[in-house]
N, C-alpha and C positions, 0 to 999 in steps of 0.2 A: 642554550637558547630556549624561551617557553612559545609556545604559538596558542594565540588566545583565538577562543571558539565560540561565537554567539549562536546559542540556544540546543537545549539538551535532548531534541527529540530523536527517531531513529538515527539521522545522519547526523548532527551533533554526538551522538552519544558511541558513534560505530568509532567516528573518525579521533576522536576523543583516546578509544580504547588503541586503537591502531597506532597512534602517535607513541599515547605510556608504554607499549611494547615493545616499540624500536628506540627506547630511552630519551622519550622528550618529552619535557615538562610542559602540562598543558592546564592552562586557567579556561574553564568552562562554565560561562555563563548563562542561568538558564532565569528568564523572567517570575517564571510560576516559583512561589502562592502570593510574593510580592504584586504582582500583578497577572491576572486571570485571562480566558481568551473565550472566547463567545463556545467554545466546541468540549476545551477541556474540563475536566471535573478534580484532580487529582494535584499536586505537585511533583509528579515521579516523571524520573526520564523514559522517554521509550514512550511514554503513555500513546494509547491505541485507541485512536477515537471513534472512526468511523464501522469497524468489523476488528471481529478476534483473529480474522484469519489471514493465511500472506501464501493463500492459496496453493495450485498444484506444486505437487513435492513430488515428480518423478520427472524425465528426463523428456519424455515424450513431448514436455512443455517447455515453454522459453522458462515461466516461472522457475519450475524445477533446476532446467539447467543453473540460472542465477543461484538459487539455491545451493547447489553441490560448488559453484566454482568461489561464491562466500566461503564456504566450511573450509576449502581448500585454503582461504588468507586467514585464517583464525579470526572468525567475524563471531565478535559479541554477541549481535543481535540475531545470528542462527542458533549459535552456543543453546543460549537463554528460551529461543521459542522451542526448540527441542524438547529442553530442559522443562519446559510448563506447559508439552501439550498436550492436547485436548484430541477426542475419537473427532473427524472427520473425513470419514471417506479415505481421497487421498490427497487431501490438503494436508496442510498445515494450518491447522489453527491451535490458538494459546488458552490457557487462563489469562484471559490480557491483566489482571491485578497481580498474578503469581509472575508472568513474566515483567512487568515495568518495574518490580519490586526488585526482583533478578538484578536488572541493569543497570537499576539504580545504589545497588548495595555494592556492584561490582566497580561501579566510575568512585564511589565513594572511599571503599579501601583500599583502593592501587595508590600506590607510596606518588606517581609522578602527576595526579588528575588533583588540582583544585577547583571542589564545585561550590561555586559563587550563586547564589539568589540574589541576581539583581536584574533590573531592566539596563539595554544599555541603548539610548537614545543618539548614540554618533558615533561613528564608524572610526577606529583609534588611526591616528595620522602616522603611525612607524609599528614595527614588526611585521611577521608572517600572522594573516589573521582567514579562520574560516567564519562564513557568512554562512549560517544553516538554521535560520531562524525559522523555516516552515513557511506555509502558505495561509498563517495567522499572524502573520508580521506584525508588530505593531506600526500603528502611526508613524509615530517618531521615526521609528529606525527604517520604516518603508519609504518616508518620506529621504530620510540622508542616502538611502539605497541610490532612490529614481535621481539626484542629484547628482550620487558618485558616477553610477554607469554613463547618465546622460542618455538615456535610453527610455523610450513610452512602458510603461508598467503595464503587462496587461492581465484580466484576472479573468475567472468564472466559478462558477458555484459550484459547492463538492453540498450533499444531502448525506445525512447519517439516518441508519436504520433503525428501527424499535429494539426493543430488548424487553422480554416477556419472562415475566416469572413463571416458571417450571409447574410449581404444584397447582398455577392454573388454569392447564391446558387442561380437557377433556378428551384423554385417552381413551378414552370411548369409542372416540371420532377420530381422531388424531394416530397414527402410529409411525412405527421407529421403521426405517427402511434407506437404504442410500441406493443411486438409482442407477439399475443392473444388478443390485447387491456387488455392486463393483469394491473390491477391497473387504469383503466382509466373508468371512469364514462358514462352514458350512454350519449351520444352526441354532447361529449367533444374529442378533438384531442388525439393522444397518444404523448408520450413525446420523440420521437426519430425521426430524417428528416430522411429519408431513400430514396437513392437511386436507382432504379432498374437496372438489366442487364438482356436483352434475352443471350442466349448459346453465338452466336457471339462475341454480346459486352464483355462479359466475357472470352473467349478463347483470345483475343487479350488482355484483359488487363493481363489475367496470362502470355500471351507471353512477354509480356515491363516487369512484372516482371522480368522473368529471365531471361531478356535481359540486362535488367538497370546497368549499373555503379554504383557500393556501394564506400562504404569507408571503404580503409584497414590501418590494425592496424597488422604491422608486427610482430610484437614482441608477440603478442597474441593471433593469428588466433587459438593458439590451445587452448582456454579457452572457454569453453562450453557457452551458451546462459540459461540464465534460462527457461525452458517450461513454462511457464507461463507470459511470454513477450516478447516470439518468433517474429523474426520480418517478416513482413508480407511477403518479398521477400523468407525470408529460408522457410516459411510455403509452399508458393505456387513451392518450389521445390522440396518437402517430394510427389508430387504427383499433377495433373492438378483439383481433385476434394477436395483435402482438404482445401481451401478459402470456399467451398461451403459445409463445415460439419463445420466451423470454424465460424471466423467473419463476412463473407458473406453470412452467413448463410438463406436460404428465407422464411423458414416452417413458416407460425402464424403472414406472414407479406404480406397480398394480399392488395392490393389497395385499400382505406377504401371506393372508389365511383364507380370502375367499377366493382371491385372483382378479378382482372386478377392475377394470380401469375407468379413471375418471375424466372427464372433460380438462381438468385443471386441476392444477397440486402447489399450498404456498407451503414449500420449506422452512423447517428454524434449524438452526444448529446451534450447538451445546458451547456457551460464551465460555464458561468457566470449569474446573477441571468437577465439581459437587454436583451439576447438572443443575443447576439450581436457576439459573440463567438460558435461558435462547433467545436468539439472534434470528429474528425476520432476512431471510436470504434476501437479496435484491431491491429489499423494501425501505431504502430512502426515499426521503418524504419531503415538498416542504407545504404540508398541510397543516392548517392548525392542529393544536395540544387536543383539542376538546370534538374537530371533526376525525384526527387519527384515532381517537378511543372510538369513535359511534362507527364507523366506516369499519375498522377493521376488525371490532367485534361483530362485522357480520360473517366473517369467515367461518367456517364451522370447525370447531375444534375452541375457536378462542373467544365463544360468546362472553363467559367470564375473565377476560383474558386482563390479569395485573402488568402493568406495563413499568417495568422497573426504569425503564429512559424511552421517553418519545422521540421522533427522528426530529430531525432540526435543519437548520441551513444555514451555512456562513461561506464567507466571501472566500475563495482562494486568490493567492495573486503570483505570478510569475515576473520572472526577467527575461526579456528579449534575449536568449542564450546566443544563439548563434551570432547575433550582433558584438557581443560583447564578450565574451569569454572564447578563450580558448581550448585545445584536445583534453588538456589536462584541469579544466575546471577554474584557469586563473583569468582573472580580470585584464584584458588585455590592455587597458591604459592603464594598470598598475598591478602589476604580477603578485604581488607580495601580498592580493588578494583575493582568494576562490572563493565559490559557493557551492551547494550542495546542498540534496535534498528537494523536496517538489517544489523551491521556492527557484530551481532551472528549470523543472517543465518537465521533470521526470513524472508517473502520475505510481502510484500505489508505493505501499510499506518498504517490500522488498528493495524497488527501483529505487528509492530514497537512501533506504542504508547502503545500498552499494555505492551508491554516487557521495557516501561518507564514508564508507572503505578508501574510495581511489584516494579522494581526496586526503585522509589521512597518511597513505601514503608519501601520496606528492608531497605533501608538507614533511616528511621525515625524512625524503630526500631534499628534500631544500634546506630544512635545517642544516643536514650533515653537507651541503653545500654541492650536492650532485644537482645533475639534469634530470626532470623526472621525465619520466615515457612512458606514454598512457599503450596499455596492452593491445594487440591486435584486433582488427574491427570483425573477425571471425567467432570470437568470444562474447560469450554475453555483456560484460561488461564494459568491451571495446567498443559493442554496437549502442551502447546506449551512452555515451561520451562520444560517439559519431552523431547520433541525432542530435544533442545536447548543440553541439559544437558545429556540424556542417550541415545539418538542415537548413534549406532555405528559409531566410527568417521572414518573410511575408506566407512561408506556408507553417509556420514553426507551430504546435500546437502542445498541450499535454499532452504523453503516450506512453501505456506500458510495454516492456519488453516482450516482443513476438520474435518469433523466426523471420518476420519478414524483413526486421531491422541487420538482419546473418547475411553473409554470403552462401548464396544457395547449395545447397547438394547436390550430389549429380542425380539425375534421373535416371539412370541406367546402371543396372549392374551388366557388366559383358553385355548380352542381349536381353537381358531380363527388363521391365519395367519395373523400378521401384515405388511401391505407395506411399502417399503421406508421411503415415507412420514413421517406416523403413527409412525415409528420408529428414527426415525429424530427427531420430536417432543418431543417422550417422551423421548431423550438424552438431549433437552435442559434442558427440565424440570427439569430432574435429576439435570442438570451443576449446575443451577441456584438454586436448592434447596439446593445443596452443597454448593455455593459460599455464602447464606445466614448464613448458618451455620460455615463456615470457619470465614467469618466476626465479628459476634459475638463471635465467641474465640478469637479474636485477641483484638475484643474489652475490654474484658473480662480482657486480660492480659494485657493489656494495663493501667489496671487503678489501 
């Protein structure tokens, strides 16, 4: 049996590889360089449009957990960011061209993945099929979407960050630090160029903010922004000190040779593995092309500052999940169809390829003709196919994986109180103990 797959970016691309593993042939459709999308630049799957990065890589964080309990399914798209990354701190960020390259060579030479360049404008009326076309949907096929589920589409604006060429920042002004020197050796640079601003410099740059000329989108002005890719002009109008609780944030970032601290600090980090590229932390935008260069060459460090991609704005759009879809990602007026990927309401890289992980799954069990059973709601990936799935859908919104989507920890060791931290921990713990165990039933039945 082959299960065809529309559109090849993280979750297309994960679920794709997960299916050719457990020996089922998969035709995977991807629209690009046939037809282009307001965000992407490339033809490659995987491509990484908004940051190079797929964030915290330690356990302490929901991120990280997702992280470790992917590596644990043989997930492509951990494989590959591994494979091409880049110093930050203790993220995970990529060469995003060295990893899309990655995932694209790999869906290309597995004996069981057919990669089709085609746009597919209507949803095929028989087989197992995944829906992971992105939150760039086209038209068309947005359009056959809102028709099949019978469900209101609803959308909001995701902003992409600057991307600043390297050789022309003024290290002068400018230097290399990650904040704590958290993760950085002793006598080694930290892995973020950082900026500084005294009050001044900072008071004038929040004034160009909310001076600047953006870009409007009539039709949509009343579609909410996701919190979580706020763009940096609406941030610095919620209030004159929230850039400086935010992205600009200076605590753990004093000058690694005078020691001076500053009012405010704009981080870049390092896009690609040559250094040759940096990535404006936080700094999606959707101000014009021409007020983004005047405005943000007033920062110090990046008066001359060559801007290899200006931030930009496009449409994201979701499906009412929890209306429509089921635990395991299927369409519940017609199973034989899931989706996957931010176009359920999942929001960042990570969240997307794993919700193309399960999905791949499920589909390899459906093929081989079992039940699929979506993992326990204790585990990273259980909790996020619980909000997908049983969030209330009048409160349903985009959201990344947190702890708070887990079942809790305990608070207490014996009489001890346990902090944060301590408690954080032992939920991975828990996740991963369960996911080992979920694994092995499936393997179980599987055979």
């Amino acid at each position: 049996m082959q299960v065809t797959i529309i559109g090849a970016g993280l979750a297309g691309s994960e679920a794709a590889w997960q299916l050719a593993e457990r020996g089922v042939d998969v035709a995977l459709y991807e629209m690009r360089p046939q037809r282009n999308t307001p965000a992407h630049r490339t033809a490659a799957c995987a491509e990484l449009v908004c940051s190079n990065s797929f964030r915290a890589d330690h356990l302490g964080n929901a991120v990280g957990l997702l992280h470790e309990e992917m590596r644990m399914m043989n997930s492509l798209i951990m494989r590959q960011a591994t494979a091409s990354r880049v110093p930050a701190g203790g993220a995970l960020a990529v060469d995003r061209e060295a990893f899309s390259a990655a995932v694209t060579q790999a869906l290309e030479q597995h004996p069981r993945i057919t990669l089709h360049r085609q746009e597919i404008t209507a949803i095929p009326d028989d087989g197992l099929l995944l829906i992971a076309s992105g939150p760039l949907t086209s038209e068309a096929l947005h359009t056959a979407i809102s028709q099949r589920t019978g469900a209101e589409q609803l959308s909001f604006f995701d902003a992409i960050a600057p991307v600043v060429n390297a050789e022309s920042i003024d290290t002068e002004i400018a230097y290399w630090k990650s904040r704590y020197d958290k993760n950085v050796a002793e006598g080694e640079a930290g892995d973020y160029l950082n900026c500084p601003m005294n009050r001044e410099q900072y008071e004038a740059f929040v004034d160009a903010l909310l001076t600047a000329e953006t870009v409007a989108f009539k039709g949509f002005e009343d579609v909410p922004f996701f919190e979580g890719c706020m763009p940096v002009e609406v941030m610095a109008a919620r209030g004159r000190d929230t850039l400086r609780f935010g992205p600009m944030k200076p605590v753990g970032l004093e000058h690694p040779e005078t020691g001076e601290r500053f009012h405010a600090v704009v981080q870049l980090r390092q896009d690609n593995r040559a250094k040759s590229l940096m990535n404006m932390v936080g700094f999606q935008t959707k101000m014009k092309y021409g007020e983004q260069q005047r405005v943000f060459r007033m920062i110090p460090g990046l008066e001359q500052a060559e801007f290899f991609r200006l931030g930009s704005l496009h449409r994201n759009t979701f499906i009412r999940s929890p209306d429509v879809l089921d635990a395991c990602l299927r369409l519940k007026s017609e199973p034989r169809i899931l989706f996957a990927g931010q176009i359920t309401g999942v929001e960042g890289y990570v969240e997307s390829a794993a919700t193309g992980l399960m999905a791949g799954r499920f589909l390899a069990d459906m093929a081989a003709g079992r039940e699929p059973v979506a993992p326990p709601e204790d585990t990273a990936h259980g909790a996020l196919l619980a909000h997908v799935s049983g969030t209330r859908a009048e409160d349903f919104q985009p959201m990344n994986i947190n702890f708070g989507l887990l079942p809790p920890a305990p608070k207490r060791h014996g009489k001890r109180r346990l902090g944060k931290s301590e408690r954080r921990l032992l939920a991975a713990e828990r996740a991963l103990a369960s996911l080992r165990q979920w694994l092995n039933h499936c393997s179980e039945t599987s055979t």
